[in-house]
matplotlib code that plots the C-alpha trace (Angstrom):
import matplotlib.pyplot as plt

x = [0.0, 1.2, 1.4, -1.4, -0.1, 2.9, 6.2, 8.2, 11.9, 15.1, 18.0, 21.2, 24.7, 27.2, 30.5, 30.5, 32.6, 34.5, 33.8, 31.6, 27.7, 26.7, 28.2, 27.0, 23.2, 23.8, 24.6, 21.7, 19.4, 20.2, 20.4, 16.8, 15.6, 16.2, 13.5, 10.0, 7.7, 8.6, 7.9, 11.0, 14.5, 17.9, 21.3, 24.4, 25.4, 27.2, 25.7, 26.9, 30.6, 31.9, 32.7, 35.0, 36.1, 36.5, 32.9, 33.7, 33.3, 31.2, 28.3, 24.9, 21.8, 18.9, 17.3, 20.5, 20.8, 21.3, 18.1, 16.5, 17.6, 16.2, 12.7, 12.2, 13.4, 10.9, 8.2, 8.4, 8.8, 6.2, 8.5, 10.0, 13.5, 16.6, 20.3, 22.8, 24.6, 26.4, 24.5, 25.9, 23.5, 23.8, 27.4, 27.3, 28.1, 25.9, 26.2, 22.5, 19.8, 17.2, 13.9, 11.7, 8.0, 6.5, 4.8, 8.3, 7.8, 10.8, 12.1, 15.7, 18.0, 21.7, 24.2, 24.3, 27.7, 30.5, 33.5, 36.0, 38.8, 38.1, 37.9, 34.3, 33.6, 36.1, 34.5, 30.9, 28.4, 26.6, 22.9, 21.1, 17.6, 16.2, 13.9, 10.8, 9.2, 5.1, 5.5, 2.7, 2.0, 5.4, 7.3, 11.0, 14.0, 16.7, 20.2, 24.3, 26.9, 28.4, 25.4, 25.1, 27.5, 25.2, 22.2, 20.9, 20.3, 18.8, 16.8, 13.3, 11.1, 9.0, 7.7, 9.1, 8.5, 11.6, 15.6, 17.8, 21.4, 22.9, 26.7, 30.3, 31.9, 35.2, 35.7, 38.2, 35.2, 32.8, 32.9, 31.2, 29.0, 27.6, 27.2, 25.8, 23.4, 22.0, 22.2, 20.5, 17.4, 17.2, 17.4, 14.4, 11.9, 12.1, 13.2, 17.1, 17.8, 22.1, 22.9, 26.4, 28.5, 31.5, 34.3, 37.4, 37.1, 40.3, 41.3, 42.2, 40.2, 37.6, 34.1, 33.0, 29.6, 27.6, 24.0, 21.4, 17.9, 17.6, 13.6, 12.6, 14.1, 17.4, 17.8, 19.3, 19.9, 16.8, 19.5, 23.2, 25.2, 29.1, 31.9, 30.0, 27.3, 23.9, 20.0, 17.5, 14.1, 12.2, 8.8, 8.5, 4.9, 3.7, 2.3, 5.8, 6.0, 2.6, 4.0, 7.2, 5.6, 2.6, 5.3, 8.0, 6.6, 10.4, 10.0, 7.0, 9.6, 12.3, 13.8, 12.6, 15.6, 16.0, 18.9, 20.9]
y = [0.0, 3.0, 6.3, 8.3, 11.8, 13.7, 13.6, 16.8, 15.8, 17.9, 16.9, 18.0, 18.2, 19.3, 19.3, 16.8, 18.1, 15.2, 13.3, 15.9, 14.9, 18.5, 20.8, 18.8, 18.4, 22.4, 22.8, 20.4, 22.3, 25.6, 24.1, 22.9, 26.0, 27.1, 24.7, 26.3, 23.2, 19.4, 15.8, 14.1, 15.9, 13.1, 13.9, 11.7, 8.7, 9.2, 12.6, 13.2, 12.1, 11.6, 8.2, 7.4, 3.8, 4.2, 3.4, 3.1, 6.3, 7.8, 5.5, 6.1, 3.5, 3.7, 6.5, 8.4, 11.9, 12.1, 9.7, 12.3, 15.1, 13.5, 12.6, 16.4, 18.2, 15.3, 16.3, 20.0, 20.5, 17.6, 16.0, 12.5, 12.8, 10.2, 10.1, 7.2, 7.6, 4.7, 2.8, 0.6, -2.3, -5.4, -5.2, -4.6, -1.7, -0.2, 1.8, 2.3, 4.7, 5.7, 6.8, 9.2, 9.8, 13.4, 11.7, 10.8, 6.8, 5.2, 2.4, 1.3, -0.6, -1.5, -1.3, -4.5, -4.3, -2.9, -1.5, -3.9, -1.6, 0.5, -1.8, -1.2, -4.6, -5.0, -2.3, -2.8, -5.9, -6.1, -5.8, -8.9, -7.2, -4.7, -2.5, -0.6, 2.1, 3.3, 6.8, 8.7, 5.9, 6.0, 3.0, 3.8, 1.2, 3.2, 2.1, 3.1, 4.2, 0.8, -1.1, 1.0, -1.3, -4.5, -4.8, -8.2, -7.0, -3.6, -5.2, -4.2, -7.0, -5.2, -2.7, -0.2, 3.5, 5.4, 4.4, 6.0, 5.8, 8.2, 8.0, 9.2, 8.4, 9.7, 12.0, 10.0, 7.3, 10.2, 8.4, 5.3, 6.8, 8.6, 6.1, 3.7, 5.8, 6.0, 2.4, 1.9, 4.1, 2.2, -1.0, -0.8, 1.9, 3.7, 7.4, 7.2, 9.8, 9.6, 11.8, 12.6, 14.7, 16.9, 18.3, 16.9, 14.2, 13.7, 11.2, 13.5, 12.1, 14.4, 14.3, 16.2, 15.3, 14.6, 14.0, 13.6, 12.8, 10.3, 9.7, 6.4, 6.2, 7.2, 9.9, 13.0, 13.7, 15.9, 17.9, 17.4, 19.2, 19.2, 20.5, 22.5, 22.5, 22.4, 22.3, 21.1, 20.3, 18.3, 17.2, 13.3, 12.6, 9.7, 10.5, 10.2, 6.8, 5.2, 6.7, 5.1, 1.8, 2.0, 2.6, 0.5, -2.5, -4.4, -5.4, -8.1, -10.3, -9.8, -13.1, -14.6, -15.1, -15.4, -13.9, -16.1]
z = [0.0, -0.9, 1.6, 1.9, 2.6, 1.7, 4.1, 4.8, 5.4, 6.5, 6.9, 8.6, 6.9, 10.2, 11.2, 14.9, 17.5, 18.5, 21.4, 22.9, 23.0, 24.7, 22.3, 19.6, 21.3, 21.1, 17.5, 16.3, 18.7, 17.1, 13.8, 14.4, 15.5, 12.0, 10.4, 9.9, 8.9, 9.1, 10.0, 10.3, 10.9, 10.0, 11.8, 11.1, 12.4, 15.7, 16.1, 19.1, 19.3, 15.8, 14.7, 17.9, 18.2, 21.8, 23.2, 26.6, 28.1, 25.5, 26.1, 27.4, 27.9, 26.6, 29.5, 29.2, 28.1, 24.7, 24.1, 26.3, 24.7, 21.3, 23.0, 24.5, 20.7, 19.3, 21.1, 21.9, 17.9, 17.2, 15.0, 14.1, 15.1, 14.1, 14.0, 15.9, 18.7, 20.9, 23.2, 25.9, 27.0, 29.0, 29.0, 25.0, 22.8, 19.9, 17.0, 17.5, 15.1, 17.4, 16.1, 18.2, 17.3, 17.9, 20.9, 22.0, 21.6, 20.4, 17.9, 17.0, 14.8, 15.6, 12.8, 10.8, 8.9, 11.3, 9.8, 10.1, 8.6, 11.3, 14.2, 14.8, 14.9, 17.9, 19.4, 19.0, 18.8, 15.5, 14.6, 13.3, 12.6, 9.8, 11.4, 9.3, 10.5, 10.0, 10.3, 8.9, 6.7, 4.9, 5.2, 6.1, 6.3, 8.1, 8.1, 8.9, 6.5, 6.0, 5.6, 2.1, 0.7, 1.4, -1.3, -0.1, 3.1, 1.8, -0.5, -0.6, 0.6, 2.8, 0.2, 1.7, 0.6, 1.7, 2.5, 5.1, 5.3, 8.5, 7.8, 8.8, 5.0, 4.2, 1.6, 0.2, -0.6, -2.1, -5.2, -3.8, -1.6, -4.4, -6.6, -4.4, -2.8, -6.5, -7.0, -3.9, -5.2, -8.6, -7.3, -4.4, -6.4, -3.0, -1.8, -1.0, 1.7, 2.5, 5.6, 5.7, 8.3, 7.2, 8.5, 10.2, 12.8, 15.8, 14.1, 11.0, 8.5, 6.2, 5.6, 2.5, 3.3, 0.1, 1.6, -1.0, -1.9, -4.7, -5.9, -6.8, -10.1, -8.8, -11.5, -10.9, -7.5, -5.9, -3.5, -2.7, -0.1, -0.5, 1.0, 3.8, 6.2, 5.0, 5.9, 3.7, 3.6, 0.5, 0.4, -0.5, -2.4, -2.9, -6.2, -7.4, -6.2, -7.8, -11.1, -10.9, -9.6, -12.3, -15.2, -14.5, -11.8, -12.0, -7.8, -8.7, -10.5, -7.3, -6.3, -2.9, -0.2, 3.7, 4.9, 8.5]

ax = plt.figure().add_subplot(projection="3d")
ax.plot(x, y, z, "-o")
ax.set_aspect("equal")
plt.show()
């Protein structure tokens, strides 16, 4: 079934402060103060610290207060809010996108594919479910920077209606990201939203950022943000996506698969 209404999207292009959840809370919250009319704001992956490989004492639980901090921007600005951040539970760490609903309910999914080349699979546990969200009755599938690289377990079996990828991807790998977050749009006839931080991280390396919006053709890019900050919001409607389905119905022949 296809959504019923349109979806107002922004999304946040920053540069993290490293290892500092308050001052980046800060910046997002005065970032977000810029936005006039939306349902769903996206922040990067590892929001609040930068992509640190050293989870120990950046961690909070679930009822700590950067989940808190999400749930009282959520609600006061009656907006879906996401972004990751690291979560410690039951003597675990996550790389964890947490979702918060205007009413400040709250859904999750943990990072599937870790980077290995960055010892994030040493330092964190590894998700093992996809997690779609009914939101407004969109259908979202959102996912971390690594997982872009993984099209089986992207793939669109759920009919889902929109694809989120939160990310902390090098400059030096702009080319792929690009690319794939096109591929990505093509290949599951869904909205392809990539969220990408910039700047320079403490460990040195860049971020050019690159987020975009790819529709469900995966044409031309709808907006991309490089080399700089950026806020930007784009209306997703669904009209868009019955015309691409109607014209073009390629998912009905998909092959069936399980994934261990």
């Amino acid at each position: 079934m296809l959504p019923q209404n349109s979806l107002h999207i922004t999304a946040i292009q920053a540069d993290l402060i490293w290892e500092n959840p308050t001052e980046n809370q800060k910046q997002f919250e005065n970032k977000m103060n810029q936005i006039e009319n939306t349902d769903l704001v996206v922040l990067p992956e590892m929001f609040t610290t930068g992509f640190s490989m050293n989870p120990q004492p950046l961690a909070e639980p679930m009822n700590g207060p950067s989940v808190q901090w999400m749930i009282q921007q959520a609600k006061e600005r009656k907006i879906a809010l996401t972004g990751s951040i690291i979560i410690q539970e039951n003597n675990q760490f996550f790389n964890r996108l947490i979702w918060v609903f205007p009413n400040g309910e709250i859904a999750y999914y943990n990072k599937r594919h870790l980077f290995g080349m960055a010892g994030e699979d040493k330092s964190y546990t590894a998700g093992t479910q996809k997690k779609i969200i009914n939101y407004k009755s969109w259908k979202i599938c959102p996912l971390i920077c690594y997982d872009l690289r993984f099209p089986v377990w992207i793939r669109n079996v759920e009919d889902y209606h929109f694809l989120i990828f939160v990310a902390n991807w090098p400059k030096k790998r702009a080319y792929a990201w690009n690319n794939l977050l096109q591929a990505r749009a093509i290949e599951n006839q869904a909205f392809t939203l990539g969220v990408n931080r910039f700047g320079t991280d403490g460990n040195g390396f860049e971020y050019s950022g690159n987020s975009a919006l790819y529709g469900p053709e995966g044409n031309e890019p709808w907006f991309h943000i490089e080399d700089k900050e950026g806020l930007i919001s784009f209306e997703l409607k669904p009209e868009e996506l019955l015309r691409v389905k109607n014209n073009f119905p390629f998912l009905n022949d998909r092959d069936q698969f399980q994934i261990n």
